[in-house]
C-alpha positions in Angstrom: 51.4 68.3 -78.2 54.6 69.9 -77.2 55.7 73.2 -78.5 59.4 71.8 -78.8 59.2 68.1 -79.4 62.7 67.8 -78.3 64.0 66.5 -74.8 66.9 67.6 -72.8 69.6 64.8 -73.2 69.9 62.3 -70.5 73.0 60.2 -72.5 76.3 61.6 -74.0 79.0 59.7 -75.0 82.8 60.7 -75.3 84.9 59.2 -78.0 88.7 59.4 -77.4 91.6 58.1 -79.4 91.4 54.9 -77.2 88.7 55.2 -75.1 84.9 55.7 -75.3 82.5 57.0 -72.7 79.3 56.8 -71.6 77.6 58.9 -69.1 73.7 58.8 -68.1 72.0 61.6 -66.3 68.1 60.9 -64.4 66.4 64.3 -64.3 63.4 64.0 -61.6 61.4 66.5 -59.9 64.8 67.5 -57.7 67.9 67.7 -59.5 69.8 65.8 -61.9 71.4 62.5 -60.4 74.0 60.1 -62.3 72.2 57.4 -63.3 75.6 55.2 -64.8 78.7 56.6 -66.0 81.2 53.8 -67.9 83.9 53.6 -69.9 85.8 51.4 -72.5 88.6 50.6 -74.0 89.5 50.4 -77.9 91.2 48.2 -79.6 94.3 49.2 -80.9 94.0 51.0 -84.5 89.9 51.2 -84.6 90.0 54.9 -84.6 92.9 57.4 -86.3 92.9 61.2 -85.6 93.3 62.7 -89.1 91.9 66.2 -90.7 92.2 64.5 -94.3 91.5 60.7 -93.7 89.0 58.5 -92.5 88.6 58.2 -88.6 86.9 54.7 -87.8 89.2 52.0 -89.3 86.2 49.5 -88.8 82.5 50.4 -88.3 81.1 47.6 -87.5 83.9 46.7 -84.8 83.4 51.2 -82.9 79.3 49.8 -83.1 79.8 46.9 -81.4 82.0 48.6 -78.4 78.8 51.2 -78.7 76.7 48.1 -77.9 78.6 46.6 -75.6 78.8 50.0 -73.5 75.4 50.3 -73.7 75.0 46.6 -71.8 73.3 45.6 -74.8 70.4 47.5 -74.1 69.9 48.0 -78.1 69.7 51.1 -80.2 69.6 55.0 -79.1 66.8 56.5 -80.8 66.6 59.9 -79.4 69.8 62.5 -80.2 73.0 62.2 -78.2 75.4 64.8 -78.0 79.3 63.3 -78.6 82.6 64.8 -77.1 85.6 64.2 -79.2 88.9 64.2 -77.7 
């Protein structure tokens, strides 16, 4: 057993006002290489910068454009670190 059962992330994901990202890293005996790197756009009004308010107008539509950036490869089960922007 591992002293730290936690990997170095290979996926991240950027979520902007009208775009999301996806970037995937392959970390071999050499260094890191860019496995895929893609990116999406939202539809108008899914997500709304506020402080105060809710952010993601419809849930179900943002996982869906998760999905669908992710080739529909299913879920993510390991931690992913997020940009917001």
């Amino acid at each position: 057993m591992r002293p730290f059962p936690f990997k170095r992330p290979s996926l991240g994901f950027s979520i902007g006002a009208d775009k999301l990202g996806l970037v995937e890293v392959h970390r071999g005996w050499s260094e890191p290489s860019l496995r895929r790197c893609a990116e999406r756009e939202l539809p108008a009004g899914l997500l709304k910068l506020s402080a105060s308010e809710s952010n993601v107008m419809d849930v179900s539509a943002l996982a869906k454009e998760f999905s669908a950036l992710l080739d529909g490869q299913g879920k993510v089960t390991r931690p992913v670190p997020i940009s917001l922007s």
